[in-house]
N, C-alpha and C positions, 0 to 999 in steps of 0.2 A: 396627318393634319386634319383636324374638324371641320365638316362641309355644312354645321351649324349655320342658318341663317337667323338671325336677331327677326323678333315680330316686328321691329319697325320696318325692315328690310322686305319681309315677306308683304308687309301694307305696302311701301310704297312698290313691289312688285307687281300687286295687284290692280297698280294703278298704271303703271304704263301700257299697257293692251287697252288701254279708253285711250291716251293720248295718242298713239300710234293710231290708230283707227280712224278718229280725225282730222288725223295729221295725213292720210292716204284719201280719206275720202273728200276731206277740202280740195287736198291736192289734184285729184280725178276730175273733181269739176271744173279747176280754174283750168285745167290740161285739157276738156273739152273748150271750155268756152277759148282759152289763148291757144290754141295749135297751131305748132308750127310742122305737125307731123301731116303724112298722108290722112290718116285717116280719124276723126274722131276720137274711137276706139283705141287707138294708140294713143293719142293725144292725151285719152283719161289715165291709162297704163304707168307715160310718164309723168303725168304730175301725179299719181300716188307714188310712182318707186320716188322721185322730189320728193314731195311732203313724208313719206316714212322715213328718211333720211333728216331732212329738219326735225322732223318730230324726236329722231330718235334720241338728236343733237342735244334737243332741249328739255327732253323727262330726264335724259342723264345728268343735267346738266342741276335742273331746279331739285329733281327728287333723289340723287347721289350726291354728287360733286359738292352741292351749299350745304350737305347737311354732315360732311366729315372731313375730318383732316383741317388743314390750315385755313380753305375757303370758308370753314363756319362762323368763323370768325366776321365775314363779312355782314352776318346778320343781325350783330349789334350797330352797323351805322344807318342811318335814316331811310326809310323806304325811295324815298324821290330820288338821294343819291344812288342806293342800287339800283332803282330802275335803271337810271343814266344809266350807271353801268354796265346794266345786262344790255340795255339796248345797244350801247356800242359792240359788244361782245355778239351779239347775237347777229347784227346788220354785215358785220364781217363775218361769218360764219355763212350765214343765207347765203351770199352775196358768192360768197369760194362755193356753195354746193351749186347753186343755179348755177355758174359758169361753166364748171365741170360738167355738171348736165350728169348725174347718173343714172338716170332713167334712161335717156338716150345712148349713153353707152352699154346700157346691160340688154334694150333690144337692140341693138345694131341699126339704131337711125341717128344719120346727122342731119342735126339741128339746126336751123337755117333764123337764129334768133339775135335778131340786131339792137342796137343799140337802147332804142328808146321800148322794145318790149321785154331786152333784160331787165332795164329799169320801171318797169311797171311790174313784171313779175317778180323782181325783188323790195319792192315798194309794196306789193300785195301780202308778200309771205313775210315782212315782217310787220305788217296790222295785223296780220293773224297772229303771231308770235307774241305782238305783245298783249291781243285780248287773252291767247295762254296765261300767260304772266301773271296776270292782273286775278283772273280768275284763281290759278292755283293760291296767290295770296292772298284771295279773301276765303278759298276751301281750308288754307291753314288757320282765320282767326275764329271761322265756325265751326273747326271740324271736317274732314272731307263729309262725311255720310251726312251730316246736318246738310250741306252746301247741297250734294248731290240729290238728297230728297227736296230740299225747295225749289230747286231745276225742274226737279219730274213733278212737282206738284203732287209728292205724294200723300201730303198731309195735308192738303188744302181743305178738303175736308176733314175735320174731325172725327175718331174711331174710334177704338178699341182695342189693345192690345196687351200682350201680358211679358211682362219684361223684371229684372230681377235690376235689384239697385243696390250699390255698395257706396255705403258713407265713409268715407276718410276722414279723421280728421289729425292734425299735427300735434301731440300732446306736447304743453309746457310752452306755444308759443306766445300766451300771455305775458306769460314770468319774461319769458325772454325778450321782447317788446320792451319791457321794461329796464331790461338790464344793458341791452344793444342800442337802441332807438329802431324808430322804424324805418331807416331805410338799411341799414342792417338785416332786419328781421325781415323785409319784401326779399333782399341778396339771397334771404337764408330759405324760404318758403321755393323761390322760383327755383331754386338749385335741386329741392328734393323733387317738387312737379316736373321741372325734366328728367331726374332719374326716375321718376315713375311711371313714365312715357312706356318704355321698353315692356315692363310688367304687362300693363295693360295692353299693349298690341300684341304682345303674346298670348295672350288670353283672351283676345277676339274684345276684347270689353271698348264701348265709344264712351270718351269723356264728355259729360253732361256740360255739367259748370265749373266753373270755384265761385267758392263763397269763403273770402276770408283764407284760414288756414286750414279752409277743407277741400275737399275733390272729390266729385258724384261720378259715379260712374256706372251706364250702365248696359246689358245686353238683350234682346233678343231674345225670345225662349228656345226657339233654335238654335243660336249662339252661345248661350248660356248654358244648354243641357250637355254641350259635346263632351267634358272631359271638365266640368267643375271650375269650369273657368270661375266665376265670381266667388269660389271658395281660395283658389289656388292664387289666383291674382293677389290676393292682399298678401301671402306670403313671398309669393314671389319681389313683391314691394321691399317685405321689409330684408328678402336677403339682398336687394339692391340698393338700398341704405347700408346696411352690415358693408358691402362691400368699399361703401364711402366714408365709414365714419372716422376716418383718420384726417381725411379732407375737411371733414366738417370740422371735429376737435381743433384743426389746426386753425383753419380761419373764422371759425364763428365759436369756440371753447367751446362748443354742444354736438351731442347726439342725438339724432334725430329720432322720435317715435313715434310709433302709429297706434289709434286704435280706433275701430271700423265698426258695422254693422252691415249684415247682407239680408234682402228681402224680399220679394215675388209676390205679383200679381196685377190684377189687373188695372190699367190705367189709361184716361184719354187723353189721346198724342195728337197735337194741333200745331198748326200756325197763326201766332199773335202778334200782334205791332201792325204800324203802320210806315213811319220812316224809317223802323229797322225791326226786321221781320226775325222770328228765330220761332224753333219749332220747340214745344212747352210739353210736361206731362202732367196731367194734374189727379186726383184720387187718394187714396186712405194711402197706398203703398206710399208714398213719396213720406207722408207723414210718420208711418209706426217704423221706416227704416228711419228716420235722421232722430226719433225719441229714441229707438233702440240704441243708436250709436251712443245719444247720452246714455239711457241706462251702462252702459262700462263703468263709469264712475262710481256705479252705487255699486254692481258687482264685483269690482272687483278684475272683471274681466277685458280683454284687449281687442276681443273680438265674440262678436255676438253673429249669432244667425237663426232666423225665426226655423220653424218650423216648417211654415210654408216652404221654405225655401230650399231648406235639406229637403222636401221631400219632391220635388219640382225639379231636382237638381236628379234625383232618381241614385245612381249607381256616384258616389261620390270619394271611391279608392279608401284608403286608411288613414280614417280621420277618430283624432281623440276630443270628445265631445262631451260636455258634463249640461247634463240636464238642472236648467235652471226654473224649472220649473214655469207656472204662469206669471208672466210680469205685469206689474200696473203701470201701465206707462201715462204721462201726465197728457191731460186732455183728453183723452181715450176711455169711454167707460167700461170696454172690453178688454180683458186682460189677455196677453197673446204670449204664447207660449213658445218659449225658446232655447237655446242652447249653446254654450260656452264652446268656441273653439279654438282648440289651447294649439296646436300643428300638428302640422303632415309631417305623419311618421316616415324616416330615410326611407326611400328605395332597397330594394335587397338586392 
């Protein structure tokens, strides 16, 4: 049996050692300030072994449980209703761990917790639960890594950095606009953007934007260099289409295609807005990758990738590549020079 984990799987692994961590160190402090133990120090012990237990309740809970199987389904009814609903689900859950006490019983202290500070320390740990909540769902509509850099203030100041960008875009969803309507064509757009989900977190890559029937995506230079991700990603894409287009044919008559542009270099990454803050990249790079992605049309080609980028990319496995020589890209009075790439040759 395959001990494969899916990159989505691997992401949201990487995320529960933050929530757990939280979830032991809120707990440590409310365990000091509420003791019902001897000493302090115990006091902190149980409310972390408490809160890693809630915590652990709840990463399984929001980053497993609602994202497979029959529960996913719950993600199409309105936010306010699943709150309601987590929160009932959750206030009985807290409620059975604080009674239980597992902290107290895994050091061998009984707990001398009555009425009215059960219900203050289940009244505490579920305001915390539900700022989790709240927060994990607005780290899903920005992105975790956007969300978690506007926390740390990473980009509050404006910088510098060099990052590789892949342009997507959906070929034929004009025509088909046309032939569908558009709430057809939204049904038909968000169905491939969720199966492209998988790609990208396999390939380390953070989704930018969408715009329309495209999707920015991009890495890190350290992210980017390990193993060709922003080459491999778009293929990886379209063999996860390939593996849906019988679903597509059946309910929207089409097949989904792609064709991309990948790019590198340098750009500055900031925070803009004021009532809704989001972190922006702005430079030449953003521009010659989304003109490249047009040039496909005039090539010919499905997938473009500058120069820069193969060579930024360093060791990039066996790749079939046709020199397109220098392109004139529109607005650009430099012409940049790029390359056709056609796939990744099978593994041996």
């Amino acid at each position: 049996m395959s001990t494969h984990l899916s990159g989505l799987t691997r992401q949201r692994l990487r995320r529960v050692p933050v929530v757990l961590g939280l979830s032991a160190l809120i707990g440590a402090l409310y365990g000091i300030v509420v003791s019902v133990s001897p000493s302090p120090f115990v006091g902190a012990l149980i409310g972390a072994v408490n809160g890693l237990v809630i915590g652990a309740c709840i990463a399984w809970f929001e980053l497993f449980a609602l994202r497979t199987g029959s529960l996913r389904r719950l993600s199409a009814i309105p936010f306010s209703l699943l709150l309601t609903l987590k929160v009932a689900v959750y206030t009985i859950a807290v409620a059975a761990i604080i009674a239980y006490g597992p902290g107290e019983h895994l050091l061998g202290v009984a707990g001398q917790m009555d009425a009215s500070t059960l219900a203050r320390t289940v009244g505490f740990s579920m305001a915390v639960t539900l700022i989790f909540v709240v927060m994990l769902q607005a780290a899903r509509l920005v992105g975790y890594r956007t969300f978690a850099a506007l926390l740390a203030g990473r980009y509050h100041r404006p910088h510098a950095e060099k990052r590789f960008f892949l342009f997507v875009d959906v070929v034929g969803s004009t025509a088909l606009a046309e032939r569908l309507g558009a709430l057809q064509v939204h049904r038909f757009l968000a169905r491939i953007f969720t199966a492209l989900a998988e790609p990208i977190a396999a390939s380390r890559g953070e989704i930018y934007q969408y715009v329309g029937d495209e999707i920015v995506v991009t890495w890190e230079e350290s992210d980017g260099r390990g193993d060709a991700g922003p080459l491999r990603c778009l293929f990886e894409m379209r063999s996860a289409l390939a593996r849906l287009a019988d679903a597509f044919r059946a309910r929207f008559d089409a097949e989904p295609e792609l064709r991309a542009a990948v790019h590198f270099g340098e750009v500055i990454t900031g925070e803009v807005g004021e009532e809704r803050r989001a972190i922006v990249f702005h430079g030449d790079v953003m521009n010659v990758a989304a003109r490249l992605e047009q040039a496909t049309r005039e090539t010919g080609s499905r997938f473009i990738a500058s120069e820069e980028a193969l060579l930024a990319l360093g060791t990039v496995g066996e790749l079939q590549c046709r020199d397109l020589g220098r392109l004139a890209l529109r607005g650009r009075l430099e012409p940049i020079h790029a390359f056709a790439v056609d796939e990744l040759s099978a593994p041996a």
